[in-house]
Every structure is written in structure tokens, then in C-alpha cells.
C-alpha positions as CSV (number, residue, x, y, z in Angstrom):
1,X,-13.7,11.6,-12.8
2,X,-13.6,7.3,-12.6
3,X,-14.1,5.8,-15.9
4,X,-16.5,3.4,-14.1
5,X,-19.8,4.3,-12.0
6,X,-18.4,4.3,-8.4
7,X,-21.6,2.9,-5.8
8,X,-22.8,5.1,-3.2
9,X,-23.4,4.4,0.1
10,X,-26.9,3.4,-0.2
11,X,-26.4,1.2,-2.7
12,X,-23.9,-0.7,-0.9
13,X,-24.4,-4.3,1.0
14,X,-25.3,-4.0,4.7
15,X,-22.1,-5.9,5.8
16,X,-20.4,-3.1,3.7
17,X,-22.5,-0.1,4.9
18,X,-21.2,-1.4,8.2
19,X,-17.7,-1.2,7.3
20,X,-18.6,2.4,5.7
21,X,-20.6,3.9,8.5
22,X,-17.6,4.9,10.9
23,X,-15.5,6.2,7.9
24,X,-18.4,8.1,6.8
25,X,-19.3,9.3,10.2
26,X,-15.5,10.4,10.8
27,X,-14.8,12.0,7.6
28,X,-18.2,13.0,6.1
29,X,-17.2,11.2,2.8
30,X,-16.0,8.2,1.4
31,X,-12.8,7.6,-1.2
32,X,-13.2,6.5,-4.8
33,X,-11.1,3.5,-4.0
34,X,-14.1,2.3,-1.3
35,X,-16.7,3.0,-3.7
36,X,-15.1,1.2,-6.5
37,X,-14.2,-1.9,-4.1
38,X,-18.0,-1.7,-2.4
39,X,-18.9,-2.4,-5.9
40,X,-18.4,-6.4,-5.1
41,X,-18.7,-7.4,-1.2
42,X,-16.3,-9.8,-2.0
43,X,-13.3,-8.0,-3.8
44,X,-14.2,-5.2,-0.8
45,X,-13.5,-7.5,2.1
46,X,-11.0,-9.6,0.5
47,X,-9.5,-6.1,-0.6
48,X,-9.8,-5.0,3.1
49,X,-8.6,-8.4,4.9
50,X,-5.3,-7.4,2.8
51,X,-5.3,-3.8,4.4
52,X,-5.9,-5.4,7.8
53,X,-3.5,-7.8,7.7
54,X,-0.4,-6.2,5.7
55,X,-0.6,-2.4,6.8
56,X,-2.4,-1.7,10.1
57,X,-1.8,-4.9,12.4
58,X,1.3,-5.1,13.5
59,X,3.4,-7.8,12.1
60,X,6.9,-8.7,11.2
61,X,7.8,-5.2,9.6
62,X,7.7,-2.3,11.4
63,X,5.2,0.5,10.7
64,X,7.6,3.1,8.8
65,X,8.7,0.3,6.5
66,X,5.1,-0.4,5.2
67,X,4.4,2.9,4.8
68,X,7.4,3.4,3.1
69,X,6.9,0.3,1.0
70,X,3.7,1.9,0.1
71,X,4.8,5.5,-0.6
72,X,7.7,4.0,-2.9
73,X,5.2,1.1,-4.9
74,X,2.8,3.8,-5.5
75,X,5.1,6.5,-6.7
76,X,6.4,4.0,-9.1
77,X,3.4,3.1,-10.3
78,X,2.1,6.7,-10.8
79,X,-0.6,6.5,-8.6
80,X,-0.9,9.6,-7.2
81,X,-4.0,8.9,-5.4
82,X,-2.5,6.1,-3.0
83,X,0.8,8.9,-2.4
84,X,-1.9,11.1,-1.2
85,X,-3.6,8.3,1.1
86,X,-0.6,6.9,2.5
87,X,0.9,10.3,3.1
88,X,-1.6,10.3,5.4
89,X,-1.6,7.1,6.5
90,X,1.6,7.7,7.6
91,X,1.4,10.8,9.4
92,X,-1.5,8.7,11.3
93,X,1.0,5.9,12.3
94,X,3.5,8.4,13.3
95,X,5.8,9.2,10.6
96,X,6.6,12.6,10.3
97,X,6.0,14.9,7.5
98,X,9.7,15.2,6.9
99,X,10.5,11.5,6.7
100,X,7.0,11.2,4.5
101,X,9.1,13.7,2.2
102,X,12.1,11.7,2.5
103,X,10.4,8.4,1.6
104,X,9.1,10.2,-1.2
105,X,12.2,11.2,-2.7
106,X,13.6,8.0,-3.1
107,X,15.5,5.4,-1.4
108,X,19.0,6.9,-2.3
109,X,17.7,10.2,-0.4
110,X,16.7,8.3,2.9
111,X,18.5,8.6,6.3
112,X,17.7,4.9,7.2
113,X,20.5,2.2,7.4
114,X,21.8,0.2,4.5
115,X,19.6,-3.2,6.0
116,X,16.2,-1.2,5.5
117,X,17.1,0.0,1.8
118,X,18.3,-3.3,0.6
119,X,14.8,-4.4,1.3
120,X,12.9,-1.0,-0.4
121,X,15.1,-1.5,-3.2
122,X,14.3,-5.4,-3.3
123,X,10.3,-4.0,-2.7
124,X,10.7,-1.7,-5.8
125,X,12.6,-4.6,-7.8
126,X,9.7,-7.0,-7.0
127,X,7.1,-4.5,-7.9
128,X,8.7,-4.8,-11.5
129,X,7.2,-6.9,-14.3
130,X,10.2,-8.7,-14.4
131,X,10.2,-9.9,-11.3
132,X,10.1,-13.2,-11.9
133,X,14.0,-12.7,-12.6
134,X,14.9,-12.3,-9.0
135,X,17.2,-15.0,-7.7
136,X,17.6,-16.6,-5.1
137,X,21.2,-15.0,-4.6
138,X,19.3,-11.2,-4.2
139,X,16.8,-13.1,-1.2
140,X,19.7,-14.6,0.1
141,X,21.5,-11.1,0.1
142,X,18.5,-9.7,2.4
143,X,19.2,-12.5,4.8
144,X,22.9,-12.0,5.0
145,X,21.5,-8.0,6.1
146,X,19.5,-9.5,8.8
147,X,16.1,-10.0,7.0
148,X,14.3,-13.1,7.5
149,X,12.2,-15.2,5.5
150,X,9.0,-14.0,7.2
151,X,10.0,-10.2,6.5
152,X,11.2,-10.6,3.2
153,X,7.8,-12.2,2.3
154,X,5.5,-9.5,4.0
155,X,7.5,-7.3,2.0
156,X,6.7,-8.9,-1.0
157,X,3.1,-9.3,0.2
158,X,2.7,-5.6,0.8
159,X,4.6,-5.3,-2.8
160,X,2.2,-7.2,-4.6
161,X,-1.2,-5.4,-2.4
162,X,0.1,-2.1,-4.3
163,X,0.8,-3.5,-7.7
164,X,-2.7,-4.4,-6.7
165,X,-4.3,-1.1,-5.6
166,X,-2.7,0.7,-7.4
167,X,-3.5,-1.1,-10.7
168,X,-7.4,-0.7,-9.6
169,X,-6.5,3.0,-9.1
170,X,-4.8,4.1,-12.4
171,X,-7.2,1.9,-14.2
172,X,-10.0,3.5,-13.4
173,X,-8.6,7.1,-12.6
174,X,-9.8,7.2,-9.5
175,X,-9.3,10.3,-7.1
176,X,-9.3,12.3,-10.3
């Protein structure tokens, strides 16, 4: 059970309600994470803008790379919750269960090339709290793969979202 008093769908803003509806209306029920980011329309939309933007638009990074960005951030930061929702995710945006399991066991334990886990390995090393110990050598290392500045910062971005949401997550033992 959350350690906070999640809102209900009644109690939420209109412009939120409207954001809720279809969920709602395609799954009969709404996640803990919703509920706790419904709470304030503006950490909801801001919260959701981020979701928009880094996971489900397509953008620099390919699809399986998000996810897998997600999967590994999450896993590291114990957040069983988010595993569960991107597992799903995932499957939705055509990964299959077996790379999902992949993912899930770890970089080292991937089939992809060496290009795509110098950058899960640099996502997981940014997730760190030492991160601010990253040099410019390591980005410069991504580059020399292939990786451009664009990609290696939607990495990061996507990085920083979980640190985020999962953060939000753990703290309030959501999905409990």
C-alpha cells in the first residue's frame, strides 16, 4: 500500500480526468504512479510531457534502446513497479518477451552489438550518484562507437526521467 493518499479519479483536475478517461476506459483502472502524479496537475503533465517526449515519440534512439534504458535504470534502482510497466511497455512497442528477459538480465547477457552496450553501460553509469565523475574521455568514447551528441544526451535524458520515476516510486511504495 502507498505511504501517501493516492487521488482518485474524481478528485482529479478536468484537464487531468481528460488525460485519465481513455486509460480508464481501456484498462478499467488506473496505476499508483498516475494517481500519485494526478495529485498536482503540474508535476502530472510536466511528468507526462517527459513520457511523451523521451519514450513514446520517436526520436534519436530507437525504441528497443529506451525500453532497454528503462528496464536496466529501473532494475538498478529496485523499482520493481516500473520493471513490471516497462515489461509491458515493451512488449507494446514490439520487443519480444525473450529480449524483455534479456534486457533484464543485464547488459553483459545481451545479444546486441558492442555500440548499443557502451551506451546502456554509460546509461547505468550516469544513473549513479557519482555521475558527476564522468569525463569527457567516456562521452567521447560513445562518439568514437558511432553515438552522437544528440543520442548520447537522450540517453542521459531518459537516464535522469527514471532516476526520476523511479525515485517517486520507491519513495512512496507505490504498486505495492
Amino acid at each position: 500500500m502507498a505511504h501517501i493518499d493516492l487521488i482518485e479519479f474524481d478528485d482529479m483536475t478536468p484537464a487531468v480526468q481528460e488525460k485519465a478517461r481513455p486509460i480508464l476506459e481501456k484498462t478499467g483502472s488506473l496505476g499508483d504512479i498516475f494517481k500519485l502524479l494526478a495529485l498536482d496537475e503540474k508535476i502530472y503533465f510536466a511528468t507526462d510531457a517527459m513520457v511523451q517526449g523521451y519514450l513514446l515519440d520517436e526520436t534519436h534512439l530507437s525504441y528497443e534502446i529506451k525500453e532497454a534504458i528503462a528496464l536496466l535504470i529501473s532494475k538498478e534502482n529496485g523499482c520493481k513497479m516500473c520493471v513490471g510497466v516497462h515489461k509491458n511497455i515493451a512488449k507494446m512497442l514490439g520487443l519480444s518477451e525473450e529480449k524483455i528477459e534479456e534486457i533484464l538480465k543485464g547488459v553483459d547477457a545481451m545479444s546486441n552489438d558492442a555500440k548499443d552496450k557502451a551506451l546502456l553501460n554509460f546509461s547505468i553509469r550516469a544513473a549513479q550518484k557519482d555521475n558527476y565523475k564522468i569525463t569527457k574521455d567516456e562521452i567521447d568514447a560513445l562518439k568514437d562507437l558511432g553515438w552522437n551528441d544528440l543520442e548520447v544526451v537522450e540517453a542521459v535524458a531518459i537516464t535522469g526521467y527514471f532516476n526520476y520515476i523511479n525515485t517517486l516510486s520507491n519513495v512512496f511504495a507505490l504498486g505495492e
